[in-house]
Backbone as JSON Lines, residues from 0, in Angstrom:
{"i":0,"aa":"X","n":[-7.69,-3.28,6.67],"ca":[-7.87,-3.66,5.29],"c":[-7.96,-2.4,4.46]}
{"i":1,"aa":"X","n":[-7.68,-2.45,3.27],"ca":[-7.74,-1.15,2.46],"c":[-8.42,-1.45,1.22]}
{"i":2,"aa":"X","n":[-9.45,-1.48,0.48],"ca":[-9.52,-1.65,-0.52],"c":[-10.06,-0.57,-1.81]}
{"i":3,"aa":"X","n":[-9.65,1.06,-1.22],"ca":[-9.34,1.77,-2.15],"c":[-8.99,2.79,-1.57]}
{"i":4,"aa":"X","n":[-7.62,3.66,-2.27],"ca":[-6.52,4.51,-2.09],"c":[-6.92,5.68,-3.13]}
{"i":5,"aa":"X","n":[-6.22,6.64,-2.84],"ca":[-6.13,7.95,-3.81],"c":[-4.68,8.44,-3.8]}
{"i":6,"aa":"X","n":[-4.22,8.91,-5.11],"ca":[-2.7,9.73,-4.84],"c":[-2.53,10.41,-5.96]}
{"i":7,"aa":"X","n":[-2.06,11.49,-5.85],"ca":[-2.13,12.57,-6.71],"c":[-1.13,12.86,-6.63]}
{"i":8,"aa":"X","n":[-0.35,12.16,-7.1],"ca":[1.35,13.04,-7.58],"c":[2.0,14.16,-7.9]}
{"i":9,"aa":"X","n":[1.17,14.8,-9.06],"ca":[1.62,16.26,-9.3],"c":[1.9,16.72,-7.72]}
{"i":10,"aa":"X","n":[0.53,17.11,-7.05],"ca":[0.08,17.76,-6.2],"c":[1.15,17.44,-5.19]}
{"i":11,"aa":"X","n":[2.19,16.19,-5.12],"ca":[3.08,15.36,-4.01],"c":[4.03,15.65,-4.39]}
{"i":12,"aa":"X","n":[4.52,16.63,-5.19],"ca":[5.91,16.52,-5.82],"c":[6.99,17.27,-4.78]}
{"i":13,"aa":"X","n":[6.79,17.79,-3.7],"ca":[7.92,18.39,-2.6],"c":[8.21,17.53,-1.52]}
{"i":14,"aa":"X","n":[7.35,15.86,-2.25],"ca":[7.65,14.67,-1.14],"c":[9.16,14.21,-1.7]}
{"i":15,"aa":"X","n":[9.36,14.71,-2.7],"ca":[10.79,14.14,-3.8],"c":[11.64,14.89,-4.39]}
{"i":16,"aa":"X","n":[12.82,14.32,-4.34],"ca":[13.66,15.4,-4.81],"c":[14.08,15.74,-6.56]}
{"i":17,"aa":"X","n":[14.59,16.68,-6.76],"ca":[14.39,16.8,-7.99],"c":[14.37,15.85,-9.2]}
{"i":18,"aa":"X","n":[15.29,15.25,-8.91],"ca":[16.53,14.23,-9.71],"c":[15.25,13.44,-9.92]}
{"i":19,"aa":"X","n":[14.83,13.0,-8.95],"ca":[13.48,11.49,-8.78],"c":[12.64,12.21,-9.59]}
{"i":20,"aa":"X","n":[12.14,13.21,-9.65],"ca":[10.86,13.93,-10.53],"c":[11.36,13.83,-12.46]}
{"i":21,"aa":"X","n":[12.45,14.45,-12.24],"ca":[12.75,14.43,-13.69],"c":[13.21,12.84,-14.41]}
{"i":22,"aa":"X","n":[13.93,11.92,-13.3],"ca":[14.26,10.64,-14.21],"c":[12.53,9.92,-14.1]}
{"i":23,"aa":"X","n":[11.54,10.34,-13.79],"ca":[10.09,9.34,-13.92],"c":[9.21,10.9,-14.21]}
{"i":24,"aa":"X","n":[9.44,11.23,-15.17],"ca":[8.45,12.37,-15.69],"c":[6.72,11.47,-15.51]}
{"i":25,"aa":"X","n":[7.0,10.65,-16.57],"ca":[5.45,9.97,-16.61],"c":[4.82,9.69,-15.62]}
{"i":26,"aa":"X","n":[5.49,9.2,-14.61],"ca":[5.04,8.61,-13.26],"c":[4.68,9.72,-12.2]}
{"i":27,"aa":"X","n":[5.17,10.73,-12.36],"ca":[4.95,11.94,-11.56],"c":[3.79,12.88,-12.04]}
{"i":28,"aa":"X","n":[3.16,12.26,-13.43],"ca":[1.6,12.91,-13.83],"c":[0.88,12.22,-13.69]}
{"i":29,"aa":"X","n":[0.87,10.99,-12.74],"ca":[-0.05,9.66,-12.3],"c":[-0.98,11.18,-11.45]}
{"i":30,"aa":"X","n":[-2.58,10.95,-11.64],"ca":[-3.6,11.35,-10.5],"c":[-4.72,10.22,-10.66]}
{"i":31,"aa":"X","n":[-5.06,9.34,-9.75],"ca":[-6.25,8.84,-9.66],"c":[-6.78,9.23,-8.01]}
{"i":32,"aa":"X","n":[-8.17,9.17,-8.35],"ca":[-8.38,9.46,-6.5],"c":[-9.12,8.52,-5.96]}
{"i":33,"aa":"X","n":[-9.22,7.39,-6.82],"ca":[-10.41,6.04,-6.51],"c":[-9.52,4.84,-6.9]}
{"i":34,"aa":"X","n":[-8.36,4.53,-6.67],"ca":[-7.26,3.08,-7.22],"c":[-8.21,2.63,-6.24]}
{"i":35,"aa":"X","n":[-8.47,1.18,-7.11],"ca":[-9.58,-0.18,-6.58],"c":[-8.6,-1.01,-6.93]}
{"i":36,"aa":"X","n":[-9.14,-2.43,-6.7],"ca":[-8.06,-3.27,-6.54],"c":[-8.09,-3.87,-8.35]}
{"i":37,"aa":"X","n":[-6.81,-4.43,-9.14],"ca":[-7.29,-4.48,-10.46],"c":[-6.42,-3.24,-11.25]}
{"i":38,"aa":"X","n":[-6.65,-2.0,-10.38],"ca":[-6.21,-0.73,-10.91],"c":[-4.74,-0.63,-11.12]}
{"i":39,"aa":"X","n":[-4.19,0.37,-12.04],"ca":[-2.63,0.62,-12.01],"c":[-2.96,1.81,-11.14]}
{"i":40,"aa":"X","n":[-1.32,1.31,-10.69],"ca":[-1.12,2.64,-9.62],"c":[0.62,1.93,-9.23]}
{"i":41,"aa":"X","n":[1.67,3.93,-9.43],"ca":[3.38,3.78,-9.01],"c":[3.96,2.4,-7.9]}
{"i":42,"aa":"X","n":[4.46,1.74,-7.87],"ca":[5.13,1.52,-6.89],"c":[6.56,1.71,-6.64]}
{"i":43,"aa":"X","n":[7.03,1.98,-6.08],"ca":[8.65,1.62,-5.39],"c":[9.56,0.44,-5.25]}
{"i":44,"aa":"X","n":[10.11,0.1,-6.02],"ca":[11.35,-0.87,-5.8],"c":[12.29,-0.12,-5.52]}
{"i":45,"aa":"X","n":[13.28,-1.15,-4.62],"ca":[14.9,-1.09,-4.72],"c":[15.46,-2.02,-5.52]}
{"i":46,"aa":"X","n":[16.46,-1.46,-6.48],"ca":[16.98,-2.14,-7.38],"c":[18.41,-1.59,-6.91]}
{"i":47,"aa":"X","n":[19.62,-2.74,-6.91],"ca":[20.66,-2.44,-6.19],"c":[20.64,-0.83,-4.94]}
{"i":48,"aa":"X","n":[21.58,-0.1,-5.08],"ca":[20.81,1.21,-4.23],"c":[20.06,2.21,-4.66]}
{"i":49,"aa":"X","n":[19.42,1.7,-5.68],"ca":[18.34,3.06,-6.08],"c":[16.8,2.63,-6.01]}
{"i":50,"aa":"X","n":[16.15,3.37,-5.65],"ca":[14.69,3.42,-5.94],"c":[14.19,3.61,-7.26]}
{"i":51,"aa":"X","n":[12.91,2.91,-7.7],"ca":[12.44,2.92,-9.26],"c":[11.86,2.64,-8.8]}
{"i":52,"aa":"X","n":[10.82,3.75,-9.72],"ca":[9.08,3.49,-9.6],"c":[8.89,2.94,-10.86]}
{"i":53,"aa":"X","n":[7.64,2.12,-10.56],"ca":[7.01,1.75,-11.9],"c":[5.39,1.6,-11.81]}
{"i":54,"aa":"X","n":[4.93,1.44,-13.13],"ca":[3.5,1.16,-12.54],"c":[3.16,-0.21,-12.36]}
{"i":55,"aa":"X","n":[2.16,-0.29,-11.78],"ca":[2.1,-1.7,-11.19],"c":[0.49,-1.84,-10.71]}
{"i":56,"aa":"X","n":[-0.02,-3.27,-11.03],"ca":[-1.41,-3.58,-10.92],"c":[-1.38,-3.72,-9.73]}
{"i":57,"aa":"X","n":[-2.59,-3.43,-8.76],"ca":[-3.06,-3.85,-7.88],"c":[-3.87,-5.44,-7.23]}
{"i":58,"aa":"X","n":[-3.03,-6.17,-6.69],"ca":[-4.01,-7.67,-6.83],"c":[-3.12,-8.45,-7.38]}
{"i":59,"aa":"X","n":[-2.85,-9.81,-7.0],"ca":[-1.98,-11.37,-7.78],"c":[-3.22,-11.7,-8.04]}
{"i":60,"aa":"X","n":[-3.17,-12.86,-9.0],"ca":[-4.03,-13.26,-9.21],"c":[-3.4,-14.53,-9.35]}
{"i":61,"aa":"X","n":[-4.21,-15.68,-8.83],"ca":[-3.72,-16.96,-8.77],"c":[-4.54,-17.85,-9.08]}
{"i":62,"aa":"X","n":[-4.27,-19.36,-9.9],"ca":[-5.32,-20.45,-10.12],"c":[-6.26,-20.8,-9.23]}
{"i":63,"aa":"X","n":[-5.29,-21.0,-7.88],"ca":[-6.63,-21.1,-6.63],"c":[-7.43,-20.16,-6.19]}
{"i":64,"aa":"X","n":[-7.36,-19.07,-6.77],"ca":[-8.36,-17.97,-6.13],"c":[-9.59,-18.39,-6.76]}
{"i":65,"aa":"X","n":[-11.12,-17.73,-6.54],"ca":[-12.31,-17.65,-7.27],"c":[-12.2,-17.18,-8.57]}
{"i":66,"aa":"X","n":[-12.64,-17.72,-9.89],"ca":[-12.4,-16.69,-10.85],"c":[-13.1,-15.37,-10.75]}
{"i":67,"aa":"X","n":[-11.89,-14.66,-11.43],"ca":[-12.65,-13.04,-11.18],"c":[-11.48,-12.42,-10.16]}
{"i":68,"aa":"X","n":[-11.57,-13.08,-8.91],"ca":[-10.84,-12.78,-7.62],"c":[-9.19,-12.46,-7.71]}
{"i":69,"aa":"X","n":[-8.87,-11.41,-7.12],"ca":[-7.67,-10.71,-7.09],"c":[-7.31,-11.01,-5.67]}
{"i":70,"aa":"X","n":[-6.18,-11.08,-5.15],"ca":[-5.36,-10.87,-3.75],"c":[-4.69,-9.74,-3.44]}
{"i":71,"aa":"X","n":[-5.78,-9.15,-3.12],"ca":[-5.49,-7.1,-2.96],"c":[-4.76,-6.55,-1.43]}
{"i":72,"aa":"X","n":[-4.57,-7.74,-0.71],"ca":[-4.35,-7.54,0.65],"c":[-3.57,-8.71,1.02]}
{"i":73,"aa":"X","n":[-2.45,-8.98,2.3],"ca":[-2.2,-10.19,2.91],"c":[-1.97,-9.6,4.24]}
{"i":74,"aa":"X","n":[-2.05,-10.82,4.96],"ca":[-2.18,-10.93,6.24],"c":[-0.63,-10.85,6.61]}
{"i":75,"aa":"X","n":[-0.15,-9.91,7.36],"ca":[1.17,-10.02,8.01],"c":[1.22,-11.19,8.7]}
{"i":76,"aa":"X","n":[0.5,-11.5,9.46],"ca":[0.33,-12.74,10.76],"c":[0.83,-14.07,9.84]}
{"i":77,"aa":"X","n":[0.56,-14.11,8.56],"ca":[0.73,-15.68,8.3],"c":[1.33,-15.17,7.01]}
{"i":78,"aa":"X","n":[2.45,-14.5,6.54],"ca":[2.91,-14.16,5.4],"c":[3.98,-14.99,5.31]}
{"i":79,"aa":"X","n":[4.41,-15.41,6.06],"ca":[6.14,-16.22,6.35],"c":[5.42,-17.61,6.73]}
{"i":80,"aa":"X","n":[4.15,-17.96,6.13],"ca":[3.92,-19.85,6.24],"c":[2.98,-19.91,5.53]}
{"i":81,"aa":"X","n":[2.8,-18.6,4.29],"ca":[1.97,-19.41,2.65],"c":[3.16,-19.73,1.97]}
{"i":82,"aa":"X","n":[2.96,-20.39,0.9],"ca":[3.8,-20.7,-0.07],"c":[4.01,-19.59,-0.75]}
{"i":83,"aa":"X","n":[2.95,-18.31,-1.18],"ca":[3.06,-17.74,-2.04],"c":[3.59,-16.41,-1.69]}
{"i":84,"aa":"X","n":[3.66,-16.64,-0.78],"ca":[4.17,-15.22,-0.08],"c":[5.68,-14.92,0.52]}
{"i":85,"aa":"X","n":[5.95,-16.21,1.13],"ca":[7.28,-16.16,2.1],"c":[8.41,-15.68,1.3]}
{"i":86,"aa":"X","n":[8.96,-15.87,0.54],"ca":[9.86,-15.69,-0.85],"c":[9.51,-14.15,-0.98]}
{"i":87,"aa":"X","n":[8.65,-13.43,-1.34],"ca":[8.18,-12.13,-1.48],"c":[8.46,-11.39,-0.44]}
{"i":88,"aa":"X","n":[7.52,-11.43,0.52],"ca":[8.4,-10.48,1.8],"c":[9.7,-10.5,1.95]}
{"i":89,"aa":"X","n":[10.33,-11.47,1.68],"ca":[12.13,-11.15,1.93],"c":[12.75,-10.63,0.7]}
{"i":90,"aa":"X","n":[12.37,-10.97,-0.66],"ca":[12.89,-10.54,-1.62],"c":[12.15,-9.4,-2.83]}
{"i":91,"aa":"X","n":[10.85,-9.12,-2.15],"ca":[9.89,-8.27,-2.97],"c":[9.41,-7.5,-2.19]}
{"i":92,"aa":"X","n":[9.78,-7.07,-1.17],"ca":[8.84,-5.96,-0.62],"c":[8.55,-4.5,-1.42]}
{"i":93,"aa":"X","n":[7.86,-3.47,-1.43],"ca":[7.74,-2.19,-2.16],"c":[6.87,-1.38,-1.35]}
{"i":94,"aa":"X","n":[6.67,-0.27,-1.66],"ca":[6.32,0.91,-0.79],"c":[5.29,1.44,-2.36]}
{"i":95,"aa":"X","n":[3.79,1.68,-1.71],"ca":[2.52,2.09,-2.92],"c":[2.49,3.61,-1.98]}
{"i":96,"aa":"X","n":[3.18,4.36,-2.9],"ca":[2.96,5.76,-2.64],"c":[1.13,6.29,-2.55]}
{"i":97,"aa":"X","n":[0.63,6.93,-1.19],"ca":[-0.6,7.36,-1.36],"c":[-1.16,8.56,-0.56]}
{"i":98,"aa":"X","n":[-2.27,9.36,-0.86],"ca":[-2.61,10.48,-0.31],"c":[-3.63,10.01,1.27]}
{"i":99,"aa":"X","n":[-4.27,9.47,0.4],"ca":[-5.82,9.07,1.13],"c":[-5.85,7.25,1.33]}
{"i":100,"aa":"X","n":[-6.63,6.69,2.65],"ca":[-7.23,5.44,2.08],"c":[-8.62,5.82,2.45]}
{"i":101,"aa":"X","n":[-9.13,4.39,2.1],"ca":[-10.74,4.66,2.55],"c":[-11.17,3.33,3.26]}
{"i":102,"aa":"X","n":[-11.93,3.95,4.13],"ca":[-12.61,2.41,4.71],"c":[-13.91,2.61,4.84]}
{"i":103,"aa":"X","n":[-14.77,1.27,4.95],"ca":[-16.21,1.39,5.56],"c":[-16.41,0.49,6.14]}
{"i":104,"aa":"X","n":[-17.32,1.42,7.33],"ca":[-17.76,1.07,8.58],"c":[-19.26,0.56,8.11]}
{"i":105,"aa":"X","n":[-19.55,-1.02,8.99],"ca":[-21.13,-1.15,8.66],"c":[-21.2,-1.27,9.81]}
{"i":106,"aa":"X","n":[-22.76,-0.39,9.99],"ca":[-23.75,-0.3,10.97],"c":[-24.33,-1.7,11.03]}
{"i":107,"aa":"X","n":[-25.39,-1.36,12.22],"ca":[-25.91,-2.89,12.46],"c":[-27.08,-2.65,11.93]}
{"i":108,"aa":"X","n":[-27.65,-1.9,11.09],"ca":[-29.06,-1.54,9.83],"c":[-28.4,-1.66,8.52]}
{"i":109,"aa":"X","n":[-27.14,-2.53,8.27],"ca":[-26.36,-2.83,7.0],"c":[-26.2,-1.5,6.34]}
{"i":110,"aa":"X","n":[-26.54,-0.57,6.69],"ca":[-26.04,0.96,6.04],"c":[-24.35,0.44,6.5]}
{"i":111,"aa":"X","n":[-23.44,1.45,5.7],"ca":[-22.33,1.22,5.09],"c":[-21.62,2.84,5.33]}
{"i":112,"aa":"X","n":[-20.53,3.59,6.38],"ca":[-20.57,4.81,6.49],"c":[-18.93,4.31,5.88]}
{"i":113,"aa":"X","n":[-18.71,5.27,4.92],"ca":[-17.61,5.45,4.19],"c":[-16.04,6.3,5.13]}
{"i":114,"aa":"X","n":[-15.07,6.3,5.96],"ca":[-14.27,6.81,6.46],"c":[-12.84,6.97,5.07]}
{"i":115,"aa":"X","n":[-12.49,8.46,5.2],"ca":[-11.03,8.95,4.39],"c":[-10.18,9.06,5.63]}
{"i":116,"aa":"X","n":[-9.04,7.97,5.67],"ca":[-7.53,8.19,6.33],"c":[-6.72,8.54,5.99]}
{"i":117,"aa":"X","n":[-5.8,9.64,6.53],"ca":[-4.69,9.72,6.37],"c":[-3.82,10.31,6.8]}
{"i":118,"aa":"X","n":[-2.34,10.25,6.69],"ca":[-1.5,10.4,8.11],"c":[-1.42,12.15,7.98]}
{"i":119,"aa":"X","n":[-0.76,12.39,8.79],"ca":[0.14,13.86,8.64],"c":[0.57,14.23,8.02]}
{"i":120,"aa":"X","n":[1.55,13.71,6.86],"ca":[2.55,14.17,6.22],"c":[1.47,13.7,4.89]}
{"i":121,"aa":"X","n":[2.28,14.75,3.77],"ca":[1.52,15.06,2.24],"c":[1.2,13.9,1.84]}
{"i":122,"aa":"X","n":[2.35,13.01,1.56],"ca":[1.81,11.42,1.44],"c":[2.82,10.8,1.74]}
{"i":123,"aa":"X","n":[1.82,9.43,1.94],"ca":[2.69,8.55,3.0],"c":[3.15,7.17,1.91]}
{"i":124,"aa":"X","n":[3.02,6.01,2.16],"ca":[3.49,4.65,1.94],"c":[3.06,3.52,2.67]}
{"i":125,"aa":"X","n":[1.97,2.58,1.72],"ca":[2.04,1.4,1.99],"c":[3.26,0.68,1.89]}
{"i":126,"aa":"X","n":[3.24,-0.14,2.9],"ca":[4.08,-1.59,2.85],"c":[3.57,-2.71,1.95]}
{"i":127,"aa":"X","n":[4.35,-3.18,1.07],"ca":[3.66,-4.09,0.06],"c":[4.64,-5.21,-0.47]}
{"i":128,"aa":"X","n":[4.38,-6.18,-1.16],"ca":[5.09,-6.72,-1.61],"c":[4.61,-6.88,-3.17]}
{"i":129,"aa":"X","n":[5.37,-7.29,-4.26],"ca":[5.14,-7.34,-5.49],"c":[5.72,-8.64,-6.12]}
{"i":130,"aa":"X","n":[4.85,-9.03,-7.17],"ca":[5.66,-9.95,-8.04],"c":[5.44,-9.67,-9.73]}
{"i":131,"aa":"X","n":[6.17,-10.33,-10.5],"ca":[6.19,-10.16,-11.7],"c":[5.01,-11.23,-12.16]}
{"i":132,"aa":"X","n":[4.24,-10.94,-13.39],"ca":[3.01,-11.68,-14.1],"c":[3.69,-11.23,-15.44]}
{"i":133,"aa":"X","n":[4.25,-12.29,-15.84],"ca":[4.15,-11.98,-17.59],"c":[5.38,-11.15,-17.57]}
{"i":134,"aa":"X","n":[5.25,-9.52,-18.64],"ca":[5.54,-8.73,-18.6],"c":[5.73,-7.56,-17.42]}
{"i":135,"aa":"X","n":[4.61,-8.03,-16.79],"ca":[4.01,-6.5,-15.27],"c":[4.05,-7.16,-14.56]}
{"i":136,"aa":"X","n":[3.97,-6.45,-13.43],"ca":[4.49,-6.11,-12.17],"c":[2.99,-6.18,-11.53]}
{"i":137,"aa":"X","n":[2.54,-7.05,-10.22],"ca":[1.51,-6.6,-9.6],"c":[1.9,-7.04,-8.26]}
{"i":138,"aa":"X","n":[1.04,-5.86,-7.27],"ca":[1.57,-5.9,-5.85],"c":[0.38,-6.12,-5.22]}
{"i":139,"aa":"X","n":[0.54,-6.53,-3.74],"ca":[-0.84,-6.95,-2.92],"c":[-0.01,-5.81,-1.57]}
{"i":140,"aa":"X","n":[-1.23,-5.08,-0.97],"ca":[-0.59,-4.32,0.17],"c":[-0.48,-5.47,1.67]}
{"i":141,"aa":"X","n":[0.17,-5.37,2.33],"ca":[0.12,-5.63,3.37],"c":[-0.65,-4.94,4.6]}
{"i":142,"aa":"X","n":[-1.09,-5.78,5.5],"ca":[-2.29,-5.48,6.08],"c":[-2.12,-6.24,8.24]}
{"i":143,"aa":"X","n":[-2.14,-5.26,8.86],"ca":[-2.28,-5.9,10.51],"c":[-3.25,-5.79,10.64]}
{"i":144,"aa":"X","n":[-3.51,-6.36,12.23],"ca":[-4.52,-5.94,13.33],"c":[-4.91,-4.57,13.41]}
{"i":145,"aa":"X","n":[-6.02,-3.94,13.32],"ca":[-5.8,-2.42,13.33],"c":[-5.54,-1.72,14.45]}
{"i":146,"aa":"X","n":[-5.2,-0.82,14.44],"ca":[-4.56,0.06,15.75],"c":[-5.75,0.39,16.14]}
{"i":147,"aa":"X","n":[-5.58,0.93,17.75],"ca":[-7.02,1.19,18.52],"c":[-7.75,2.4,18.25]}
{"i":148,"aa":"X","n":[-7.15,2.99,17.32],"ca":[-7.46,4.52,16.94],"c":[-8.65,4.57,15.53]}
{"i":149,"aa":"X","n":[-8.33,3.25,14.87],"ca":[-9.21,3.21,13.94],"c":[-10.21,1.67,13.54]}
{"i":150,"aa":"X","n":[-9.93,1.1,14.68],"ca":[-10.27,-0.45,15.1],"c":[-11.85,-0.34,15.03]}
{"i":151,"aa":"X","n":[-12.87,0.96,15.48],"ca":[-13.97,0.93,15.27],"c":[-15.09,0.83,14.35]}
{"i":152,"aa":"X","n":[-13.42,1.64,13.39],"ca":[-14.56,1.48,11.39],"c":[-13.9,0.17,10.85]}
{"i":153,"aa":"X","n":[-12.62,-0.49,10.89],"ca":[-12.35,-2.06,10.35],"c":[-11.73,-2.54,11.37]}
{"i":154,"aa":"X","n":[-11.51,-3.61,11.16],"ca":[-10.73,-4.64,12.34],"c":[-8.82,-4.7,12.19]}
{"i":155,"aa":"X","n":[-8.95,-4.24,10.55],"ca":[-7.33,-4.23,9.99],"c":[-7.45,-3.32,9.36]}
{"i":156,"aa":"X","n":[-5.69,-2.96,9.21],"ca":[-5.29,-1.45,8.59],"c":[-3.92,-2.16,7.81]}
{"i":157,"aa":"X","n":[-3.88,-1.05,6.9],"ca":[-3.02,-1.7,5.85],"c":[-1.69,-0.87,6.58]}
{"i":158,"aa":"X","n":[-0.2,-1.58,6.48],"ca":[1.03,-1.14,6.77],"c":[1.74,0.14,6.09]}
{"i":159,"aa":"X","n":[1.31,0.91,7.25],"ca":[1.83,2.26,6.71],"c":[3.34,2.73,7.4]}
{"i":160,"aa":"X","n":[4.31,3.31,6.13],"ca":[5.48,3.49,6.29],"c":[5.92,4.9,6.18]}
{"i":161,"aa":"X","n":[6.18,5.27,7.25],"ca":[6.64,6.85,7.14],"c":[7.67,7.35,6.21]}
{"i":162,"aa":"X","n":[7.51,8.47,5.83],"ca":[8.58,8.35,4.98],"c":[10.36,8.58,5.28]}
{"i":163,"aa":"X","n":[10.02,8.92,6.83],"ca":[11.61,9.17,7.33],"c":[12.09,7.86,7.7]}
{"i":164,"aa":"X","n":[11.3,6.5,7.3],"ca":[11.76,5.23,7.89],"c":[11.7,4.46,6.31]}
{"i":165,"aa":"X","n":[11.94,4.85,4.95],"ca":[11.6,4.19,3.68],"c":[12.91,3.5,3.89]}
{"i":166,"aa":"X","n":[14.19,3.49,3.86],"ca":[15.11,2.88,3.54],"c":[15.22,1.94,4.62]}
{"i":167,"aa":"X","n":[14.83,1.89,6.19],"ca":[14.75,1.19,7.21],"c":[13.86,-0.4,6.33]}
{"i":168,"aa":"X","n":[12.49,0.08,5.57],"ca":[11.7,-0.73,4.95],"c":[12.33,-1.78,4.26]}
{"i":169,"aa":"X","n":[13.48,-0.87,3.13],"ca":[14.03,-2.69,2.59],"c":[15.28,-3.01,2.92]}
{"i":170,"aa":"X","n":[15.08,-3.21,3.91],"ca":[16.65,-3.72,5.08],"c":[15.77,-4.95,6.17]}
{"i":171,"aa":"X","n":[16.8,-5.59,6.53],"ca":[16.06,-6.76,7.61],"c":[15.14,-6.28,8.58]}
{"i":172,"aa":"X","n":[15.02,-4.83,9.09],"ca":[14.44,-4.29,10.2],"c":[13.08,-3.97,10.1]}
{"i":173,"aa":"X","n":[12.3,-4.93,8.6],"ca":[11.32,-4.04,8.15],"c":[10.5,-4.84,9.16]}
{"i":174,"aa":"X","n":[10.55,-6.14,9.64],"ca":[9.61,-7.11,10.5],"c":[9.0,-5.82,11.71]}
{"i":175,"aa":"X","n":[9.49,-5.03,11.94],"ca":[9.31,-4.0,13.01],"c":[8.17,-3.37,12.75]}
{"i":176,"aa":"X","n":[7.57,-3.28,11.21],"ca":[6.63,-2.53,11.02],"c":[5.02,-3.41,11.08]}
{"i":177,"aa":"X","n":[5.22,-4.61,11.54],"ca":[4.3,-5.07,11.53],"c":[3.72,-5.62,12.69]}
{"i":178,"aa":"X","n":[4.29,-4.73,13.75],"ca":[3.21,-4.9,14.98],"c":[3.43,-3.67,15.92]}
{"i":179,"aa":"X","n":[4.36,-2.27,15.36],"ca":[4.72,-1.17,15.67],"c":[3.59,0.03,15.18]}
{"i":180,"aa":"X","n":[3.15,0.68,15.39],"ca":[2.33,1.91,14.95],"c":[3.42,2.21,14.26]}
{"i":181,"aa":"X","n":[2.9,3.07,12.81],"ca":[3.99,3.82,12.03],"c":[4.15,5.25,11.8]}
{"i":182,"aa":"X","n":[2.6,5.58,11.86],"ca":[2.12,7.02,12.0],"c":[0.94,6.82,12.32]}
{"i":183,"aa":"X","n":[0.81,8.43,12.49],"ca":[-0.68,8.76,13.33],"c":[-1.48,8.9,12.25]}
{"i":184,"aa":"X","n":[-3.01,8.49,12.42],"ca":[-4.06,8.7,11.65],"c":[-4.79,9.6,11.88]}
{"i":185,"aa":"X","n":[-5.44,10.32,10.64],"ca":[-6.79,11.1,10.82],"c":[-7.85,10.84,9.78]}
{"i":186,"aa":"X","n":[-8.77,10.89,10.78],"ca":[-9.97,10.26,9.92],"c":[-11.11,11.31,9.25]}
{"i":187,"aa":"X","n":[-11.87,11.52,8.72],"ca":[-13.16,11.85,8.9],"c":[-14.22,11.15,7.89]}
{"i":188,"aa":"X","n":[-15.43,11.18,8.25],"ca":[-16.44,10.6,7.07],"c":[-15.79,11.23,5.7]}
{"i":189,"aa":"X","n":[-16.27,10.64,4.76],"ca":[-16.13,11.18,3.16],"c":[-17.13,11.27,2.83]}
């Protein structure tokens, strides 16, 4: 599960090549280091063969949810037998560019130990899907079983996409990323 990210763009800019920096000036001075769910924060579409970022809320929000309540996460396991989802993974998937996630671990004295993940490379990519509200754009990340490496601080980890496999992502082969390790994690307290 993920329910807050950091990404600092300036600081990411040798993840992209020039062309991408100069056609999204604005989007490339995005820094937050606490995106909660609710929050704007870049995402990635493919639009015919190009990539476009845009900004984009974090969370759907739907009549049946609790009021208040956002859908900041979905379950890979049952994404292809909600109503609200199946349509999306095949025709909305997107990639939430990020530095850091965060998780917390609770003890059995309800203390709460805060863990910062993140892969190897400068920054990586959630797997996500998005839909349109209105005018904007809001995306929910996608989320597995967690790998055994970080299974001790949550039970689930959100779908992380390397970046030498982004174009693999919106092609039929993306089902692969959701029961495959994608990259390696490193953790430490925050």
């Amino acid at each position: 599960m993920c329910g807050r990210f950091s990404l600092d763009l300036p600081s990411s800019k040798s993840s992209f090549k020039k062309e991408t920096i100069e056609t999204n000036k604005d989007i490339f001075l995005f820094s937050n280091f606490n995106i909660a769910p609710t929050d704007w924060s870049p995402i990635i579409i493919k639009k015919l063969n190009n990539y476009v970022f845009q900004k984009s809320k974090w969370g759907f929000e739907f009549d049946w949810l609790p009021k208040g309540k956002t859908l900041f996460n979905i379950r890979t396991e049952t994404i292809f037998e909600k109503s609200f989802s199946k349509d999306l993974i095949i025709s909305n998937r997107c990639l939430v560019p990020f530095n850091h996630y965060f998780e917390w671990k609770k003890e059995e004295n309800g203390k709460k130990i805060k863990y910062k993940l993140h892969s190897s490379e400068e920054l990586s990519f959630f797997g996500a899907v998005y839909q349109k509200e209105g005018d904007d754009l809001t995306f929910s990340l996608l989320t597995k079983e967690s790998n055994p490496i970080t299974n001790f601080i949550h039970h689930r980890n959100p779908i992380i996409i390397a970046k030498k496999n982004i174009t693999k992502w919106f092609t039929a082969d993306f089902i692969d990323y959701f029961s495959n390790p994608e990259v390696n994690l490193a953790f430490n307290e925050d």
